[in-house]
C-alpha positions as a Markdown table, in Angstrom:
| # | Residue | x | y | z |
|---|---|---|---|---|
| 1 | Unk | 28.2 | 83.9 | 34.8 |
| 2 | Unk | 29.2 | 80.8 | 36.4 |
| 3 | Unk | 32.4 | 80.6 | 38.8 |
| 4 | Unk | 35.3 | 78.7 | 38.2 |
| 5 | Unk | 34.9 | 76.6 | 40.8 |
| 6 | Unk | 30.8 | 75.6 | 39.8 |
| 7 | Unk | 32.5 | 74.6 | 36.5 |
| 8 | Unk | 35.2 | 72.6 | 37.7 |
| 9 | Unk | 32.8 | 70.3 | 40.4 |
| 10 | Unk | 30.1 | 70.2 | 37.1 |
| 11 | Unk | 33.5 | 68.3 | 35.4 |
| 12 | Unk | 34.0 | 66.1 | 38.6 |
| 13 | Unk | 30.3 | 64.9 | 38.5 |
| 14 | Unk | 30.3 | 64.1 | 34.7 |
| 15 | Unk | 33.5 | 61.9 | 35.0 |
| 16 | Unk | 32.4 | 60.2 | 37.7 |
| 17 | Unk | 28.8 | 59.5 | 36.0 |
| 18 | Unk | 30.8 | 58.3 | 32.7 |
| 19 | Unk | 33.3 | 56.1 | 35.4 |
| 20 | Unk | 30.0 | 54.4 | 36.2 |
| 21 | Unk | 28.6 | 53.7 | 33.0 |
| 22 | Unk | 31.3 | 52.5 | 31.5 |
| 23 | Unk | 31.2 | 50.2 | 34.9 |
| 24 | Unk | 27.1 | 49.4 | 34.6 |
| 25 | Unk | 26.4 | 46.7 | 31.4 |
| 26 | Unk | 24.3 | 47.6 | 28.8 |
| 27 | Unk | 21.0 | 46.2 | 28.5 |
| 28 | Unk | 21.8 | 44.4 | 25.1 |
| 29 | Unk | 25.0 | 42.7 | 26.8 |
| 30 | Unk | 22.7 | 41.8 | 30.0 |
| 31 | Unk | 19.8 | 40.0 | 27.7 |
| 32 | Unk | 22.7 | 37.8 | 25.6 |
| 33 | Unk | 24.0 | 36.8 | 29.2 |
| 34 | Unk | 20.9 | 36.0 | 30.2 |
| 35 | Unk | 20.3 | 33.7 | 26.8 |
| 36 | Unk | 23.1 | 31.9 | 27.2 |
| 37 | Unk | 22.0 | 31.1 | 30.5 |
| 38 | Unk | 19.3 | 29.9 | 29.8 |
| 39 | Unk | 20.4 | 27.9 | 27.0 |
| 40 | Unk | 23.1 | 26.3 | 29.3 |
| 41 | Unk | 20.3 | 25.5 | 31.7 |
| 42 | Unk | 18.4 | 24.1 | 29.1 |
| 43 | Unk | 21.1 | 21.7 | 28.0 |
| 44 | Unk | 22.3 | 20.6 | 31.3 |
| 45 | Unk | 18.4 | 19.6 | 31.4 |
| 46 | Unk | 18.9 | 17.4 | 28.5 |
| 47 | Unk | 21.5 | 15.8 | 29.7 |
| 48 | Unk | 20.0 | 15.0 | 32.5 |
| 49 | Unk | 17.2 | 13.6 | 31.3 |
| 50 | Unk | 18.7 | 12.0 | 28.7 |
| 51 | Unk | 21.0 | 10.2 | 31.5 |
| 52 | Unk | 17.7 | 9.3 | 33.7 |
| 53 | Unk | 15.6 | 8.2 | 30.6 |
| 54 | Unk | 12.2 | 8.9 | 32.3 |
| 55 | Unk | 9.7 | 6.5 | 31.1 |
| 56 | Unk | 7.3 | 9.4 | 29.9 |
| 57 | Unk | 10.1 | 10.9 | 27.4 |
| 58 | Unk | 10.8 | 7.1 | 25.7 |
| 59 | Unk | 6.8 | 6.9 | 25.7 |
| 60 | Unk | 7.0 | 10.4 | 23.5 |
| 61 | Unk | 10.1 | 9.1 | 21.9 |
| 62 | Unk | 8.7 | 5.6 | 20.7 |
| 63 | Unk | 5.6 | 8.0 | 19.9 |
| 64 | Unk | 7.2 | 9.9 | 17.7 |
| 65 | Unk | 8.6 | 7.1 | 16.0 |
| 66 | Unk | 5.8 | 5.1 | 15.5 |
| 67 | Unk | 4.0 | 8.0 | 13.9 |
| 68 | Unk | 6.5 | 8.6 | 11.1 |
| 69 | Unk | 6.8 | 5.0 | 10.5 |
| 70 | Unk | 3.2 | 4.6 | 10.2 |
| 71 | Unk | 3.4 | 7.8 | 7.7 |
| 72 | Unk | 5.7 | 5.9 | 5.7 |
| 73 | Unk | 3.1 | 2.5 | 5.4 |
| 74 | Unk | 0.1 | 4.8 | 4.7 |
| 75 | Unk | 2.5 | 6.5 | 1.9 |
| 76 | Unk | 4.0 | 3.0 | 0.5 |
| 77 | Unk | 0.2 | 1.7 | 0.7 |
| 78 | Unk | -1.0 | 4.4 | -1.3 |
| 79 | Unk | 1.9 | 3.9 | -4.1 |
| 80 | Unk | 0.9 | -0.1 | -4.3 |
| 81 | Unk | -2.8 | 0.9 | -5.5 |
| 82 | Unk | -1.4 | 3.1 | -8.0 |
| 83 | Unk | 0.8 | 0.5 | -9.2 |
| 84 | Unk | 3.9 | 2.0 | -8.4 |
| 85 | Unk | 5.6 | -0.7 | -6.4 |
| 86 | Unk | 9.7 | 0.7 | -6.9 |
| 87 | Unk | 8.4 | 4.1 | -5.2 |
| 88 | Unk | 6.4 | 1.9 | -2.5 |
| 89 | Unk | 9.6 | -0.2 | -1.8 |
| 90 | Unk | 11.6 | 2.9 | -1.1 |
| 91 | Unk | 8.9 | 4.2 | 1.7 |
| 92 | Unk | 8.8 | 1.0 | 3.5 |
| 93 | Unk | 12.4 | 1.1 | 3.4 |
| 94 | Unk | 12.0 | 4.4 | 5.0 |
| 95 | Unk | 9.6 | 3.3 | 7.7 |
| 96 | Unk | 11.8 | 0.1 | 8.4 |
| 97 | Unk | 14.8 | 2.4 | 8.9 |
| 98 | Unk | 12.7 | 4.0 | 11.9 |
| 99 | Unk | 11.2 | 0.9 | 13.1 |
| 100 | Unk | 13.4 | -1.9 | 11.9 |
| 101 | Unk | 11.1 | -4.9 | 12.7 |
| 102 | Unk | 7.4 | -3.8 | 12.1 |
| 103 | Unk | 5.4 | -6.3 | 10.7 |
| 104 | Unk | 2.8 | -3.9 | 9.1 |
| 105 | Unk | 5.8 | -2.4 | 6.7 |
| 106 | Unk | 8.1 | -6.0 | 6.2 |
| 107 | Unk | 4.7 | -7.6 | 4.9 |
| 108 | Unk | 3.8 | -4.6 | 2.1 |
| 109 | Unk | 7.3 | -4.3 | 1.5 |
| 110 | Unk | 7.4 | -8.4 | 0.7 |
| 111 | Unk | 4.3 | -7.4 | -1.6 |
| 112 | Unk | 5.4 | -4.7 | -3.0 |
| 113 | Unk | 9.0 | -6.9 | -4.1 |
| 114 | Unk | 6.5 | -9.7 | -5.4 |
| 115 | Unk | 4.9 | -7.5 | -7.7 |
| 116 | Unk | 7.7 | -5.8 | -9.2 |
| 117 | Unk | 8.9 | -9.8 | -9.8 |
| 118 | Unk | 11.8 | -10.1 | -7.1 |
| 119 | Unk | 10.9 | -13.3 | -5.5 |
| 120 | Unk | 14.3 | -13.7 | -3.9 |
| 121 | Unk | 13.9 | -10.2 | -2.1 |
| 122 | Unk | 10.1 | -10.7 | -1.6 |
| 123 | Unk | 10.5 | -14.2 | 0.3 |
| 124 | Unk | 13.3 | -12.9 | 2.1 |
| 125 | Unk | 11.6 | -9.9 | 3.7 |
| 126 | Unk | 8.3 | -12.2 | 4.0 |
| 127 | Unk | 10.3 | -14.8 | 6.5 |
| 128 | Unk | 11.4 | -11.6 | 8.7 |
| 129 | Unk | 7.7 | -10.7 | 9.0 |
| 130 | Unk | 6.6 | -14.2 | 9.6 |
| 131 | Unk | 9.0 | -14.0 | 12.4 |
| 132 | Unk | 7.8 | -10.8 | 14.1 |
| 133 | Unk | 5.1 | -11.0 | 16.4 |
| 134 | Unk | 1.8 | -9.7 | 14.2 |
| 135 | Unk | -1.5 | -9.9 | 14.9 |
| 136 | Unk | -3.0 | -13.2 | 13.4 |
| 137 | Unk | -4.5 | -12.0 | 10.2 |
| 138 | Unk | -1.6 | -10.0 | 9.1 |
| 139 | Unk | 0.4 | -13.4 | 9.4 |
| 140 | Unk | -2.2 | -14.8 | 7.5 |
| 141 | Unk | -1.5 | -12.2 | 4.6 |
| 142 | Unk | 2.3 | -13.2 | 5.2 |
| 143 | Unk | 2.1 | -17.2 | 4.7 |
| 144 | Unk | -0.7 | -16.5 | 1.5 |
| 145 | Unk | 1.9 | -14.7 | 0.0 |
| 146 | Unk | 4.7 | -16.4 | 0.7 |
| 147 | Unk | 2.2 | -19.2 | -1.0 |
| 148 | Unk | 2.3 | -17.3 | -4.0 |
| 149 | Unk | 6.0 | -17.2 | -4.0 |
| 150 | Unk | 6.2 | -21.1 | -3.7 |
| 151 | Unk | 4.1 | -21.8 | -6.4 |
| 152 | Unk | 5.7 | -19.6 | -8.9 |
| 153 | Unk | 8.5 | -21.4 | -8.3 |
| 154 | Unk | 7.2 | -24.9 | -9.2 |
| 155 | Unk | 7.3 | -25.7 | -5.4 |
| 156 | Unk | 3.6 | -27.2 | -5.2 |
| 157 | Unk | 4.3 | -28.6 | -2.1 |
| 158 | Unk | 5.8 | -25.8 | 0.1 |
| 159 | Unk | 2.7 | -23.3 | -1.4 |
| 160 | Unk | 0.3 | -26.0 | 0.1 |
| 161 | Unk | 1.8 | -25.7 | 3.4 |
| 162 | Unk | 1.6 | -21.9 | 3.7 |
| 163 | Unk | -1.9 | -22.1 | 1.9 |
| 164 | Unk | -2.8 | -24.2 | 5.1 |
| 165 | Unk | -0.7 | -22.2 | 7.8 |
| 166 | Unk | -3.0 | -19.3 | 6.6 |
| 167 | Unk | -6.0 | -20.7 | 6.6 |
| 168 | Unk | -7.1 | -20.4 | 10.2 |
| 169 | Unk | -6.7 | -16.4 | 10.7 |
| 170 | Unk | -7.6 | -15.8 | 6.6 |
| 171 | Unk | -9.3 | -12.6 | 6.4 |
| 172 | Unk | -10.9 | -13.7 | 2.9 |
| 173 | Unk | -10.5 | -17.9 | 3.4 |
| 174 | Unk | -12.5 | -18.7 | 0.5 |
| 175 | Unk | -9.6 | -17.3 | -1.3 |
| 176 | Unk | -6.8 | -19.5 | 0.6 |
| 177 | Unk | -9.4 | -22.8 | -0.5 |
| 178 | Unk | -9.2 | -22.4 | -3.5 |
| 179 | Unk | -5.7 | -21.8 | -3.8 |
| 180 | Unk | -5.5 | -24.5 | -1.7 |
| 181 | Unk | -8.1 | -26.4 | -4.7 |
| 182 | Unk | -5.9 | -25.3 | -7.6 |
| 183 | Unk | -2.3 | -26.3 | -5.9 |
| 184 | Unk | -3.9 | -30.2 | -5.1 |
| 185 | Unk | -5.2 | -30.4 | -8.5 |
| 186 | Unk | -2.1 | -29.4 | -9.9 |
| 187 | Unk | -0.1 | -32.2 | -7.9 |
| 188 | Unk | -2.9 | -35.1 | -8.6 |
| 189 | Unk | -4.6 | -34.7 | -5.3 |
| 190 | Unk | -8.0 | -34.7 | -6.5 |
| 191 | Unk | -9.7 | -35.7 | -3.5 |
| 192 | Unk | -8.3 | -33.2 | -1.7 |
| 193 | Unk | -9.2 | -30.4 | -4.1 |
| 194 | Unk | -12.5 | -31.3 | -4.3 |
| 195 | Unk | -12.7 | -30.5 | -0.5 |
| 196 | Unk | -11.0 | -27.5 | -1.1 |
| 197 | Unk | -13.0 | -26.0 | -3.7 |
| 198 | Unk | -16.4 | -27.1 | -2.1 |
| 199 | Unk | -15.2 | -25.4 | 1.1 |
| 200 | Unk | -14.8 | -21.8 | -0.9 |
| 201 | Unk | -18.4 | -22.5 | -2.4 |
| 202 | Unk | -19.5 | -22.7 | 0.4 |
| 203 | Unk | -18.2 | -19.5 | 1.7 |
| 204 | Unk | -19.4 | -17.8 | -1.2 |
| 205 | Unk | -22.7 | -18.3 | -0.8 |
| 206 | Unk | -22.7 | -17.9 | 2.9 |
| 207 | Unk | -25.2 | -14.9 | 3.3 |
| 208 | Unk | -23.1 | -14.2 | 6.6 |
| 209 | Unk | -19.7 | -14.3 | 5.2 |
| 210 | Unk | -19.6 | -10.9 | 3.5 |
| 211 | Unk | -20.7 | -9.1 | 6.9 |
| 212 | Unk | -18.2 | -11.3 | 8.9 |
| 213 | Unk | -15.0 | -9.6 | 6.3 |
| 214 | Unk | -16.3 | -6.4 | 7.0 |
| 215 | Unk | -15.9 | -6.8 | 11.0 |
| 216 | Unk | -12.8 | -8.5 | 10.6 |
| 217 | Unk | -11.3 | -5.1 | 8.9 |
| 218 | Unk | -12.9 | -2.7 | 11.3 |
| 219 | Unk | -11.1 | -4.9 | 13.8 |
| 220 | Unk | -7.8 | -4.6 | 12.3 |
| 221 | Unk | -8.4 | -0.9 | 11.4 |
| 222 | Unk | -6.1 | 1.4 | 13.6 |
| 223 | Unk | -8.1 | 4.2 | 14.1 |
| 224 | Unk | -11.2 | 2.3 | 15.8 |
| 225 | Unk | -9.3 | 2.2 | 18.7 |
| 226 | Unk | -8.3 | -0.6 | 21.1 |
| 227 | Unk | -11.6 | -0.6 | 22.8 |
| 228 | Unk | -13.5 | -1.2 | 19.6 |
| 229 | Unk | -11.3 | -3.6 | 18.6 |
| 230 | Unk | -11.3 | -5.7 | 20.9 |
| 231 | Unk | -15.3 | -5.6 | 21.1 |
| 232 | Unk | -15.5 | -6.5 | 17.6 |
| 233 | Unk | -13.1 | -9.8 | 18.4 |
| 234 | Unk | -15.2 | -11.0 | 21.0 |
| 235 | Unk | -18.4 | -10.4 | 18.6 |
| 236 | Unk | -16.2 | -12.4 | 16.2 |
| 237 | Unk | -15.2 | -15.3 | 18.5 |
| 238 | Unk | -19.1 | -15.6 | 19.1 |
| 239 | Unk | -19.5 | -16.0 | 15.5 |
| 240 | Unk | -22.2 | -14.3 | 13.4 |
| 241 | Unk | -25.6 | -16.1 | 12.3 |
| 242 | Unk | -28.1 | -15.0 | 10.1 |
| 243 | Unk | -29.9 | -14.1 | 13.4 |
| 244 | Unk | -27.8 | -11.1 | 13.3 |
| 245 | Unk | -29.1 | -10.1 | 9.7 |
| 246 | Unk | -32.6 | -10.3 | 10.1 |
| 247 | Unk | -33.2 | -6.8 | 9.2 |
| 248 | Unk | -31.8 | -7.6 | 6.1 |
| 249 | Unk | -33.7 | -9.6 | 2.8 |
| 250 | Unk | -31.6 | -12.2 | 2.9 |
| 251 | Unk | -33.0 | -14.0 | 0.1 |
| 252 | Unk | -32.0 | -11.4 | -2.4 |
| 253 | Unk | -28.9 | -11.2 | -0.6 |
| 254 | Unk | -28.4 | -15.0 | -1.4 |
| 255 | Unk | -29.6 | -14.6 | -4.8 |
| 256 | Unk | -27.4 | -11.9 | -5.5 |
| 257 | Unk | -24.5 | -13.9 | -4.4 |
| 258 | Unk | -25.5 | -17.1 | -5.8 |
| 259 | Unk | -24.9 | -15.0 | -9.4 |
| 260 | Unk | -21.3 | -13.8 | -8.9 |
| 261 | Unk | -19.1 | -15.1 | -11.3 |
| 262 | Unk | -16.6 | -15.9 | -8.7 |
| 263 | Unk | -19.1 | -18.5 | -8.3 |
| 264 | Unk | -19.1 | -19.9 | -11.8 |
| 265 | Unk | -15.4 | -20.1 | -11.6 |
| 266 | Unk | -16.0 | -22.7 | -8.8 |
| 267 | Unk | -18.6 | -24.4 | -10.2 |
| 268 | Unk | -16.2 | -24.8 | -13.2 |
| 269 | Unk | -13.2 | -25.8 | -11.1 |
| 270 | Unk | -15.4 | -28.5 | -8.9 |
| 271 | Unk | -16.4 | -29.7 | -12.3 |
| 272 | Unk | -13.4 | -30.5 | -14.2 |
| 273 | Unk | -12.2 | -31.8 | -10.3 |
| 274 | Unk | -15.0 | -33.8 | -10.6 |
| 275 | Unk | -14.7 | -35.5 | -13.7 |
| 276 | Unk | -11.0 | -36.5 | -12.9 |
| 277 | Unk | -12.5 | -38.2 | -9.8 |
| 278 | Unk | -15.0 | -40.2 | -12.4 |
| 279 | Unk | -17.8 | -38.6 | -10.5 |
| 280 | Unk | -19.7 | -37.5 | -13.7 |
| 281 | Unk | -22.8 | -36.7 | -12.0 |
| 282 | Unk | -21.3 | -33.7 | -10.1 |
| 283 | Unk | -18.9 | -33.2 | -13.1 |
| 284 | Unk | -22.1 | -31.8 | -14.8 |
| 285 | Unk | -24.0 | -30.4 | -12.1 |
| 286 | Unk | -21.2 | -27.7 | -11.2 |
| 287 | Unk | -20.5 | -27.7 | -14.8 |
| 288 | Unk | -24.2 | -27.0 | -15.7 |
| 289 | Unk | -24.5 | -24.6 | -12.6 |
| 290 | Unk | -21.3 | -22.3 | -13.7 |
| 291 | Unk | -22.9 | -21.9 | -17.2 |
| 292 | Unk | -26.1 | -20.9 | -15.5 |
| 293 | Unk | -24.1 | -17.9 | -13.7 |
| 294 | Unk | -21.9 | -17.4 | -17.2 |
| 295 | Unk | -23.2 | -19.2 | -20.8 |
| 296 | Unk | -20.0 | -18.1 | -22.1 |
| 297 | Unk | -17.4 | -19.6 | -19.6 |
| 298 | Unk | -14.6 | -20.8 | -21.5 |
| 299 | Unk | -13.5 | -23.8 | -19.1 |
| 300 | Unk | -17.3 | -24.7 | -18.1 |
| 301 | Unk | -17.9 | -25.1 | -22.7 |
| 302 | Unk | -14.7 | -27.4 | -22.4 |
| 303 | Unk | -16.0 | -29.4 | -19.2 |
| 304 | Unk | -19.5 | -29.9 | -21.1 |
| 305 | Unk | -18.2 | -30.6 | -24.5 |
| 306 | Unk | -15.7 | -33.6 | -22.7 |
| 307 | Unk | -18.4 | -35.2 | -20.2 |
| 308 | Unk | -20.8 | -35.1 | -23.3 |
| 309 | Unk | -17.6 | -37.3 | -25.7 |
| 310 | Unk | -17.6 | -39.5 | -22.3 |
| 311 | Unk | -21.3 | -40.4 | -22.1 |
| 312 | Unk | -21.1 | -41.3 | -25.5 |
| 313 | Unk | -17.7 | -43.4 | -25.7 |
| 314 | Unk | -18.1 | -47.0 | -26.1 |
């Protein structure tokens, strides 16, 4: 049996080892102190960082941003070739509230306001992009439309301008000609369609033409990469021949193209330009050629019906 004095130095040791405990931290209470550390550490970081604005953390930043603006195009892009322009508008809205001044997202948001009818709003954002520094055939895209937008109006005049300020970067030019031959007819300018229009035919049946588009986008594509890119624009500035097609049958090709209806809708437009320039000759060779391409043509009939009244007027 233990001694009274065994028991009472047992007590002693206890209270001292509780006295210490209740001294020492838990390990719970030690981990939270350490978190908070950390944290603090971690935010005096930031600040610091954010203070010295190293050029590698804007480069991530402006990273970032440009990402999810470019999310917001591809989304809006998307939207406009299933016809639901409102939607698009409020993505490119979404992307412009990122990046305020991309080019890319004014110029589909212009396009996406021009379909839906807002010609106010769609010339409006249309002169912010013009203003931005794009690359060349996006501006193009920019002064076609804002083309569009002119001639809707009834301003013939201002619609010519833009046709021409697009004309030298057009990604599709035998587009902007005949624009460019519709708007000149319209205002009396016959001579001047007439160059027009012959211009797109002959971009129409330019065997080379088709391959030269399909550079041009690869070349404005993104994800090609700058290296690419700029490759393909040299190759471009070159120019392409029919050299460069040789592996190809370029006779069908030619043939194939020379039976596009697009086609026929020239030759019918170079024929009624024709006729108003007394030139009755050409007046019934394009109008002849179009009805070649498509018997049925509607304004090629009409062309045919008055140049045959003509010939036999007194």
């Amino acid at each position: 049996m233990p001694s009274s004095s065994s028991t009472a130095a047992a007590e002693r040791h206890a209270t001292r080892a509780g006295d210490a405990c209740a001294r020492t931290p838990g390990r719970a209470q030690t981990v939270i102190t350490a978190l908070l550390l950390l944290i603090w550490g971690a935010l005096m970081a930031l600040g610091v960082l954010s203070l010295l604005r190293p050029t590698w953390l804007e480069r991530l930043g402006r990273h970032g941003m440009d990402a999810e603006a470019r999310a917001y195009l591809m989304y809006g892009d998307s939207l406009v070739r299933q016809g639901n322009y409102a939607l698009a508008v409020t993505q490119y809205q979404r992307g412009l509230q990122i990046k305020p001044n991309t080019a890319a997202l004014l110029t589909n948001l212009g396009v996406a306001y021009l379909h839906l009818g807002d010609l106010g709003r769609a010339e409006e954002v249309l002169r912010r992009a013009a203003d931005q520094d794009a690359r060349p055939r996006l501006r193009s895209t920019v002064f076609m439309n804002l083309a569009l937008i002119a001639e809707r109006q009834g301003r013939s005049w201002d619609a010519i301008e833009y046709c021409r300020r697009a004309l030298p970067d057009a990604l599709e030019p035998e587009k902007v000609y005949r624009k460019l031959g519709i708007l000149y007819a319209g205002v009396g300018r016959y001579a001047e369609a007439r160059e027009a229009l012959e211009q797109t035919l002959r971009l129409q049946l330019d065997v080379t033409h088709p391959y030269r588009k399909m550079l041009m986008r690869t070349a404005d594509d993104e994800r090609v990469g700058p290296e690419l890119s700029a490759e393909l624009e040299r190759r471009l500035a070159v120019g392409v021949s029919a050299e460069d097609l040789r592996h190809y049958d370029l006779e069908f090709l030619r043939a194939v193209l020379a039976q596009d209806l697009e086609v026929a809708n020239t030759h019918a437009m170079l024929g009624a330009v024709c006729a108003q320039l007394g030139d009755r000759d050409s007046a019934l060779r394009h109008t002849e050629a179009a009805l070649r391409i498509w018997p049925q043509h509607p304004e090629a009939r009409q062309n045919r019906e008055r140049l045959k009244l003509a010939a036999t007027s007194p």
